[in-house]
C-alpha positions as CSV (number, residue, x, y, z in Angstrom):
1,X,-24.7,29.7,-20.5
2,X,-26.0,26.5,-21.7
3,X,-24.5,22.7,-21.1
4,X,-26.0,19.7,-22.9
5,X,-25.4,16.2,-22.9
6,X,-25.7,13.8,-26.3
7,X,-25.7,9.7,-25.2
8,X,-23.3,8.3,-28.0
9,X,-23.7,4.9,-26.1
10,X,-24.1,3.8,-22.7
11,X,-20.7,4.4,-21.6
12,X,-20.3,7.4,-23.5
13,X,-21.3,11.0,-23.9
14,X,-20.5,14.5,-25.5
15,X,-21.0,17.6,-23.6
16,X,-20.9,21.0,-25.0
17,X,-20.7,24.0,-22.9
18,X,-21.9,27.1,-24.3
19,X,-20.7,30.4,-23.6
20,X,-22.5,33.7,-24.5
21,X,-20.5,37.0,-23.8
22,X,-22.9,38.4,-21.2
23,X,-21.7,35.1,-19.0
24,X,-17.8,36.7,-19.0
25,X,-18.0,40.2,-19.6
26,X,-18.7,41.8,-16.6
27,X,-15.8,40.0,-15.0
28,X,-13.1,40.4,-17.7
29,X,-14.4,44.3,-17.5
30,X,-13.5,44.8,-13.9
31,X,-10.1,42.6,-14.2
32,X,-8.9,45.3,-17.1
33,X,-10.1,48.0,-14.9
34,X,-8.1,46.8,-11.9
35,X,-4.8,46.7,-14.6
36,X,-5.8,50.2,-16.0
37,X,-5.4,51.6,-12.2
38,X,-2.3,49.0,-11.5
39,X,-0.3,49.4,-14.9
40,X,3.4,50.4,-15.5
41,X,4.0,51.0,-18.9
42,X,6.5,53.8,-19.7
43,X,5.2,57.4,-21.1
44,X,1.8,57.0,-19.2
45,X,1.0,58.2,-15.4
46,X,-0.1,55.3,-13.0
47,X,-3.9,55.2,-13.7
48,X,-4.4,56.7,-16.7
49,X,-3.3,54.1,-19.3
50,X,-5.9,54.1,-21.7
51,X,-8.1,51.1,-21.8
52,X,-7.8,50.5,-25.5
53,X,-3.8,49.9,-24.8
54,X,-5.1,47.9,-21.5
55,X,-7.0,46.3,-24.0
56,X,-4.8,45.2,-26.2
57,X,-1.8,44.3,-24.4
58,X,-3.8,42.2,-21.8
59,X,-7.3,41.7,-23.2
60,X,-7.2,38.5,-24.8
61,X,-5.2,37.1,-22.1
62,X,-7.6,37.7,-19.2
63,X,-10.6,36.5,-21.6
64,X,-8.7,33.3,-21.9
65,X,-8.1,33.2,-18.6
66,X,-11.9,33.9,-17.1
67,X,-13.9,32.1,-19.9
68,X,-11.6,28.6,-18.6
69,X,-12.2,29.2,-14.9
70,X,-15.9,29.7,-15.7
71,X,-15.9,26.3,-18.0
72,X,-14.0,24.3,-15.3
73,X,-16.4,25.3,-12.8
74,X,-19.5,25.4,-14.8
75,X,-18.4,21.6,-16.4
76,X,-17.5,20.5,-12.9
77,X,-21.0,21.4,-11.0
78,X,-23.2,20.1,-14.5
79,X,-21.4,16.8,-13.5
80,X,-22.5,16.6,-10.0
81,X,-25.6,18.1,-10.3
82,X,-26.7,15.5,-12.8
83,X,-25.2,12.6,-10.9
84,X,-23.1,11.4,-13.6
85,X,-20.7,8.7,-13.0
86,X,-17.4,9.4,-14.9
87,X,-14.1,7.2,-15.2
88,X,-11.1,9.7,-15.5
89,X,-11.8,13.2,-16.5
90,X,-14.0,14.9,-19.0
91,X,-12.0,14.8,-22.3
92,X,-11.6,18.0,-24.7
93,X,-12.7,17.3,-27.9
94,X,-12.6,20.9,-30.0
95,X,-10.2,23.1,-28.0
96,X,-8.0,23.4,-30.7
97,X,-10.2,25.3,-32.8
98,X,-11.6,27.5,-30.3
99,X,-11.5,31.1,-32.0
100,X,-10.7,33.3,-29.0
101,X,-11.3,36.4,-31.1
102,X,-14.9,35.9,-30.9
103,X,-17.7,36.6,-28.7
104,X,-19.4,33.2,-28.0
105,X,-17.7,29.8,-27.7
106,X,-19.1,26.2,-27.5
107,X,-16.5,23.9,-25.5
108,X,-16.7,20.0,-26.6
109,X,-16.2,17.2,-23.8
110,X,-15.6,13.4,-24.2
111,X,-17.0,11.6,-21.1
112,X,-16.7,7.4,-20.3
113,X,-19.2,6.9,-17.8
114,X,-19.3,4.1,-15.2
115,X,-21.3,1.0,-16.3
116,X,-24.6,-0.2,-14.5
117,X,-23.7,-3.8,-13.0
118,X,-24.9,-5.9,-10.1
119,X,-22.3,-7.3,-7.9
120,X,-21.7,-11.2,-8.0
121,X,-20.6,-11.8,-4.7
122,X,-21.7,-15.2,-3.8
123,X,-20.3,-16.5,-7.2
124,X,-20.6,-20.1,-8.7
125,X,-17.4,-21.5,-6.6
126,X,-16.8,-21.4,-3.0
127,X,-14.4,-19.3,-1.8
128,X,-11.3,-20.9,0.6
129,X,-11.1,-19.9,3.8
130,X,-8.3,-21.2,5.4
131,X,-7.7,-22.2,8.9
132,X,-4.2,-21.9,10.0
133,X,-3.5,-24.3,13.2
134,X,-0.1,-24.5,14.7
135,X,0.7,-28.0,14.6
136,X,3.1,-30.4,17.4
137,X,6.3,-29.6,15.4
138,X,5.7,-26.0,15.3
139,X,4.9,-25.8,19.2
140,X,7.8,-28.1,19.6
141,X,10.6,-25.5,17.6
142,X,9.2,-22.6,19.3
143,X,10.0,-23.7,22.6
144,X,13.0,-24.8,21.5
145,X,13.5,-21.6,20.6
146,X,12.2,-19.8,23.9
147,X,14.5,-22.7,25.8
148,X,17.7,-21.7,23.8
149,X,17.0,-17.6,23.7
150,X,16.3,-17.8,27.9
151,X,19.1,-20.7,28.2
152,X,22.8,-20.3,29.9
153,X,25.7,-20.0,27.3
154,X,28.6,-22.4,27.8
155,X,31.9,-21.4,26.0
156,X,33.6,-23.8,24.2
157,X,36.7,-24.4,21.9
158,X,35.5,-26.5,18.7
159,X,32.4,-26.3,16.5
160,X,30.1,-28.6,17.1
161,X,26.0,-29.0,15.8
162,X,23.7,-26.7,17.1
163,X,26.6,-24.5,18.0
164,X,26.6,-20.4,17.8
165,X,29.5,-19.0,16.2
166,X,30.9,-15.4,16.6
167,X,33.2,-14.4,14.0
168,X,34.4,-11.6,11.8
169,X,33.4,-12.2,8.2
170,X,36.2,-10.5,5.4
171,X,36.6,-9.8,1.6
172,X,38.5,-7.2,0.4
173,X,36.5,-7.4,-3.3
174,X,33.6,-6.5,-1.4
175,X,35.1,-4.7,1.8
176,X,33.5,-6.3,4.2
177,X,34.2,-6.5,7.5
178,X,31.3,-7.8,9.3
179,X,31.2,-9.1,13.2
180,X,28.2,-11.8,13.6
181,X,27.1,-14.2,15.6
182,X,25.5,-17.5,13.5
183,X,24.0,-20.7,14.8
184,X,25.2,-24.0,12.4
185,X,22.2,-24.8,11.4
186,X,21.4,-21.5,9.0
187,X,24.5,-22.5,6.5
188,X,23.0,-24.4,3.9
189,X,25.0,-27.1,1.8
190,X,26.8,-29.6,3.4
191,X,30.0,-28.7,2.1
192,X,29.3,-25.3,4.0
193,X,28.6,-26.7,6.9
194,X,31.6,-29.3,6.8
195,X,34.3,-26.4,6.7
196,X,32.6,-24.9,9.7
197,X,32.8,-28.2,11.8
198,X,35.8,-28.9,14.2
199,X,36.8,-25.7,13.2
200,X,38.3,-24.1,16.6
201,X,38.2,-20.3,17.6
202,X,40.7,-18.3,16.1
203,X,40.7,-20.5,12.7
204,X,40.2,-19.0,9.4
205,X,37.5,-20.8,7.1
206,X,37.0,-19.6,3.6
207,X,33.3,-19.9,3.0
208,X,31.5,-19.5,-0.7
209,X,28.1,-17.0,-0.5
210,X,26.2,-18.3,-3.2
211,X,24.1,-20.6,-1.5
212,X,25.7,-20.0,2.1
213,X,22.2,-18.9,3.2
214,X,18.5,-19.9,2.7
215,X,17.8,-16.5,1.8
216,X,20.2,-13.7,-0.4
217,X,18.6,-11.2,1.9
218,X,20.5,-12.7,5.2
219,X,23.8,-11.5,3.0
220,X,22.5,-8.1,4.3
221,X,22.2,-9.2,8.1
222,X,25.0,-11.2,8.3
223,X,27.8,-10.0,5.8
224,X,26.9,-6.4,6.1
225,X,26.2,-6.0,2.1
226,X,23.7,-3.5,0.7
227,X,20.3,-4.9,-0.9
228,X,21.5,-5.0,-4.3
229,X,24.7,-6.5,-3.9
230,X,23.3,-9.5,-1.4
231,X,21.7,-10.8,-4.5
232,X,23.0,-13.2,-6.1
233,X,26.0,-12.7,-4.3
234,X,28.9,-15.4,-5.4
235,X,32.5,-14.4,-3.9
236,X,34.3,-16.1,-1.3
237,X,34.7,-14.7,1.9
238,X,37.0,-15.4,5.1
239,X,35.3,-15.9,8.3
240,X,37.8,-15.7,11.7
241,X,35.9,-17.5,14.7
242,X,36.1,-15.4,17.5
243,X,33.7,-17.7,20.0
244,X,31.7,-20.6,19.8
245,X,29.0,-21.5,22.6
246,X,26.6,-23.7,23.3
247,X,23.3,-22.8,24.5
248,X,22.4,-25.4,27.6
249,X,18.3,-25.1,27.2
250,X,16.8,-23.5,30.1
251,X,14.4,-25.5,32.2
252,X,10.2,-26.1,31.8
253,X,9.1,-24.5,34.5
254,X,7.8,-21.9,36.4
255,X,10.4,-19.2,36.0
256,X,10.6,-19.4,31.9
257,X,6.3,-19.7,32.1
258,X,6.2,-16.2,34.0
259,X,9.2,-14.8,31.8
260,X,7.4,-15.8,28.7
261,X,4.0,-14.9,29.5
262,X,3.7,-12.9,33.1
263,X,3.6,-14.0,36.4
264,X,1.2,-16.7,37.0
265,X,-0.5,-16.7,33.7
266,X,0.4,-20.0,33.0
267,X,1.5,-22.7,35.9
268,X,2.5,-26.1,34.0
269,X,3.5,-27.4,30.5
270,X,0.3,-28.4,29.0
271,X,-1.0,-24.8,29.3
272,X,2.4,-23.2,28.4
273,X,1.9,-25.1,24.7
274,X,-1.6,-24.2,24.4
275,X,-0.4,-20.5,25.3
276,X,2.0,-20.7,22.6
277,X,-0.4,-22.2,20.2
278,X,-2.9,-20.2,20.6
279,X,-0.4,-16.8,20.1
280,X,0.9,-18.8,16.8
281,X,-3.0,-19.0,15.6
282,X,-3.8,-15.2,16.7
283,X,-0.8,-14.5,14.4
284,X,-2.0,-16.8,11.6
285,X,-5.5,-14.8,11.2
286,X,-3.8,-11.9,9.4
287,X,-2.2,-14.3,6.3
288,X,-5.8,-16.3,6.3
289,X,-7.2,-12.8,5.9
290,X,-4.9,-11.5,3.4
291,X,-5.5,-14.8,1.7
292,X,-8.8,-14.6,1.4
293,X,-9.3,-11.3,0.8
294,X,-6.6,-12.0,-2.5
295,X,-9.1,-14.9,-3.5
296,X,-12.1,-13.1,-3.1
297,X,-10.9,-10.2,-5.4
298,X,-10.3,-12.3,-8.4
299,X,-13.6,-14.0,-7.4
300,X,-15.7,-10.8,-7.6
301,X,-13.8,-9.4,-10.3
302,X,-14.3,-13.2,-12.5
303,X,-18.0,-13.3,-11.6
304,X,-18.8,-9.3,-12.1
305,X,-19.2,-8.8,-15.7
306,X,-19.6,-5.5,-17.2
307,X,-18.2,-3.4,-20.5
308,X,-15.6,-0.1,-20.2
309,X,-15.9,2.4,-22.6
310,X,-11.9,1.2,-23.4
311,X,-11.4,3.6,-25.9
312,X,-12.2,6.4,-24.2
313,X,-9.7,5.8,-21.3
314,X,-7.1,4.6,-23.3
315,X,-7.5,8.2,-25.0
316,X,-7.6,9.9,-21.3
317,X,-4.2,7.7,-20.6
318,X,-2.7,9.1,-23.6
319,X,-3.8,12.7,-23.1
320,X,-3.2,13.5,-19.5
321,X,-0.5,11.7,-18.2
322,X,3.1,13.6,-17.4
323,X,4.7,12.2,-20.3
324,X,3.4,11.6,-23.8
325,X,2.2,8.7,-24.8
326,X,2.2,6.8,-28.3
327,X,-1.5,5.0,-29.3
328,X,0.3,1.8,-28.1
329,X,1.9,2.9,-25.0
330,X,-1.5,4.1,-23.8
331,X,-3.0,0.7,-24.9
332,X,-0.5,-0.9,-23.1
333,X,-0.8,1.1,-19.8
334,X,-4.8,0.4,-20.0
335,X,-4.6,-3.2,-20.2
336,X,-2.1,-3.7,-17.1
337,X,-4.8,-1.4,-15.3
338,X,-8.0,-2.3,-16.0
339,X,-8.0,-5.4,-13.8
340,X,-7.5,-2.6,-10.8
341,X,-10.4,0.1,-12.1
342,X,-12.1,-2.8,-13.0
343,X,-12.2,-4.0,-8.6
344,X,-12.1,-0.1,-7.7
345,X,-16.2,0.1,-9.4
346,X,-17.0,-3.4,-7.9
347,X,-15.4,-2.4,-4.8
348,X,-17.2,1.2,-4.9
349,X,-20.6,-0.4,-5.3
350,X,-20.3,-2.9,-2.4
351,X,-19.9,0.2,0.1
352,X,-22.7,2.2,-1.3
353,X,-25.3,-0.5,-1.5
354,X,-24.5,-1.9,1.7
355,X,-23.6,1.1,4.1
356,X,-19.9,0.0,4.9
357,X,-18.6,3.6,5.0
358,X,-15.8,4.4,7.6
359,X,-17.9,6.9,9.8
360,X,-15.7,10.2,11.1
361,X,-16.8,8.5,14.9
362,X,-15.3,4.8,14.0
363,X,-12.1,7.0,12.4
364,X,-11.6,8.4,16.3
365,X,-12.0,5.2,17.9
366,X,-9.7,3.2,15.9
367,X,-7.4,5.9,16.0
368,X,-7.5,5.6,19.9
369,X,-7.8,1.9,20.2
370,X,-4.7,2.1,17.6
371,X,-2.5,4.5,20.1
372,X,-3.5,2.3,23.3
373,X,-2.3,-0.6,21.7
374,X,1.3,1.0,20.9
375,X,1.5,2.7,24.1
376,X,1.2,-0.4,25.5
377,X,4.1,-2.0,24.2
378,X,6.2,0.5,25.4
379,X,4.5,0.1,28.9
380,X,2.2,2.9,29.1
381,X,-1.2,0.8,29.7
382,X,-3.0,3.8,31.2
383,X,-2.9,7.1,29.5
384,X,-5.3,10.0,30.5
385,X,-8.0,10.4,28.2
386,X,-6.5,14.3,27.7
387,X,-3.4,12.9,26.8
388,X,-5.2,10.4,24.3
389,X,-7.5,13.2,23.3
390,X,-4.1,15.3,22.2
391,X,-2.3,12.2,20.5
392,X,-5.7,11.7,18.1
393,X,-6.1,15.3,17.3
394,X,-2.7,15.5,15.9
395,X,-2.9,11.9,13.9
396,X,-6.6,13.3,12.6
397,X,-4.5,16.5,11.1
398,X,-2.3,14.6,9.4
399,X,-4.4,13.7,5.8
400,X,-1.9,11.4,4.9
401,X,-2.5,9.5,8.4
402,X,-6.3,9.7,8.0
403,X,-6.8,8.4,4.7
404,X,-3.8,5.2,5.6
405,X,-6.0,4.6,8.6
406,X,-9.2,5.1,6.8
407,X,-7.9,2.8,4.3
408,X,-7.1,-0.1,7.0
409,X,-10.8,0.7,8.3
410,X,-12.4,-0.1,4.7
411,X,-10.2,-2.9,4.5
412,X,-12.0,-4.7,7.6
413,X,-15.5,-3.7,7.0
414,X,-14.8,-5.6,3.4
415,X,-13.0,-8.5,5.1
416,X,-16.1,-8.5,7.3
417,X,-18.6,-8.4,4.8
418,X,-17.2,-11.0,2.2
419,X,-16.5,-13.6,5.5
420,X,-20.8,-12.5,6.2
421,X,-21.7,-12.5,2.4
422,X,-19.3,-14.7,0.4
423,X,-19.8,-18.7,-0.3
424,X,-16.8,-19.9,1.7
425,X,-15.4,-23.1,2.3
426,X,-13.2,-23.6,5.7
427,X,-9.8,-25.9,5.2
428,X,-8.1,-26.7,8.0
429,X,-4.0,-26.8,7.7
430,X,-0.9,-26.2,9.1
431,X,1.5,-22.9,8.3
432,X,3.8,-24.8,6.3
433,X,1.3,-26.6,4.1
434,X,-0.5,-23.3,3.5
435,X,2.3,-21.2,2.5
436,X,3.1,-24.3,-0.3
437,X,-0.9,-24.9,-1.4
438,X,-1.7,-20.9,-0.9
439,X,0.9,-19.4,-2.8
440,X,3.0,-21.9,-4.8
């Protein structure tokens, strides 16, 4: 057997595989022999077929067969012994004229190699990294909100503001039939709102969806539609109030701290905001992290030039995926992925040269750390380390659950290494102002 390699460029390359007889033979002989002893076939004892019937009845088949197992696996170790970087798969180029009858065969591949780039990762333009602080009128709504969720109900007769309504909303066009409880100040429009005030329990309002709601997906939650049918949803439905309450605020002080937070962990009002601040920020991190991992991504991929061999995937697209694809369909399917294999090289390159892979040692530990913390939340603070030990083994059997959490694991060695490596700018700015400024 001999394999070469011919540069057409530097992103491309022709292998041919040469196969001499003496490389098969041997095998394809003892395969035939194991049918001769095996076969069936009617006006011949078991065993003593004779081989020139074995022969032609299976021959060419197991030729086929063996001389493809041995190019796959020959094709397969060339590639890793020479340390050649390949995007996709190695391409056929002359299997269709292939003569199986004779006794040598040369095997054509296409192969688009990986381009040689250096990483940009500094870049001309600083990265933003924003800061998200939870600002008086956030604090001030959340405990609001912690005042009314731990505060005493008093029944009433009429809607009034700041009410909580429990009714039973109706439409036969849409059969539903939907018990809820809604606070006044989630119906949007005026008009809405209007019907719903002075309204007593028992009355009947006939309310209009489009628009009832800040959000089509509360249709789900409150009118008991399915996900499709909540948008867009315009039909008029009846809602019959069966209670209305107001929620008297429960009181600053020592009982709501220790209900909110534990027993003593905070003792006035001025550390009872700054609590809640500070769990508002802790929550923040994560969309300033996703943030600026989005930013730095099209940064790296803007300021990290390097050529594809495009032709050459667009070809692989075309040949190998589960349905056929026309010239333009492939071209079409490239361009909306290149952007991705385009980050997946950049990304690739950043781990190698900087010795940010997930270890099987740091897989365990996060693993555990991950299990304490849900444990946790149901209460169980201290499980025995054979108990843990048990919990991991099965998670790390699971390849679908080892390569989500070695995924997550990447993720925050990257995060880590672009806040360590990247020119960043910090903006400071509240939750509302970022999601307008970061994602409008």
């Amino acid at each position: 057997m001999n394999i070469t390699k011919k540069e057409i460029d530097s992103l491309n390359a022709l292998v041919t595989v040469e196969i001499k007889k003496e490389d098969y033979s041997d095998k394809v002989k003892d395969i035939l022999n194991n049918y001769k002893k095996t076969a069936n076939i009617p006006g011949f004892r078991k065993g003593h077929v004779p081989m020139g019937m074995i022969q032609k009845q299976y021959g060419k088949a197991v030729l086929i067969d063996e001389v493809n197992k041995l190019l796959q696996d020959s094709l397969h170790k060339y590639l890793v012994d020479e340390k050649l970087e390949v995007l996709g798969n190695p391409l056929p180029k002359n299997d269709a004229e292939i003569n199986w009858d004779a006794n040598d065969f040369a095997f054509e591949f296409e192969l688009g190699l990986a381009p040689q780039f250096e990483v940009d990762v500094k870049g001309n333009k600083a990265i933003t990294h924003y800061k998200i602080v939870a600002d008086d009128t956030m604090i001030d709504n959340q405990i609001t909100s912690i005042r009314k969720q731990f505060g005493k109900l008093i029944s009433k007769k009429v809607v009034e503001d700041d009410d909580e309504i429990t009714g039973v909303f109706n439409s036969e066009e849409k059969e539903i039939n939907k018990e809820t409880t809604i606070s006044l100040d989630i119906i949007k429009g005026k008009k809405q709102q209007k019907s719903l005030l002075g309204a007593k329990v028992g009355d009947v309002v006939v309310l209009k969806t489009k628009g009832l709601f800040a959000d089509d997906h509360q249709n789900q939650t409150y009118l008991g539609v399915s996900h499709d049918d909540a948008h867009g949803l315009d039909i008029e439905v009846k809602f019959e109030i069966k209670e209305v309450n107001q929620r008297e605020l429960a009181a600053m002080n020592q009982d709501l701290f220790d209900k909110i937070f534990g027993k003593d962990a905070v003792s006035n009002e001025e550390e009872f905001r700054a609590k809640i601040k500070e769990d508002a920020e802790k929550q923040f991190v994560q969309h300033s992290d996703q943030k600026l991992m989005d930013d730095a991504v099209e940064s790296l991929i803007g300021n990290t030039k390097f050529d594809l061999p495009n032709a050459f995937l667009q070809r692989w697209i075309m040949n190998t995926g589960e349905n056929p694809m026309t010239e333009e369909e492939a071209k079409a399917e490239y361009e909306k992925s290149e952007k991705g294999l385009r980050y997946q090289l950049i990304e690739g390159k950043i781990f190698s040269e900087n010795d940010l892979q997930v270890t099987f040692d740091e897989l365990k530990d996060y693993t555990k750390n991950m299990i304490r913390f849900q444990m946790a939340q149901y209460g169980q603070s201290n499980p025995s380390d054979e108990e843990m030990d048990g919990i991991v083994a099965r998670i790390m059997s699971n390849q679908d659950e080892v390569k989500r959490i070695n995924d997550q694991l990447k993720s925050q060695k990257l995060l880590q290494f672009i806040k360590e490596n990247a020119k960043l700018k910090t903006k400071e700015i509240t939750y509302d102002k970022f999601v307008k400024e970061a994602y409008s």
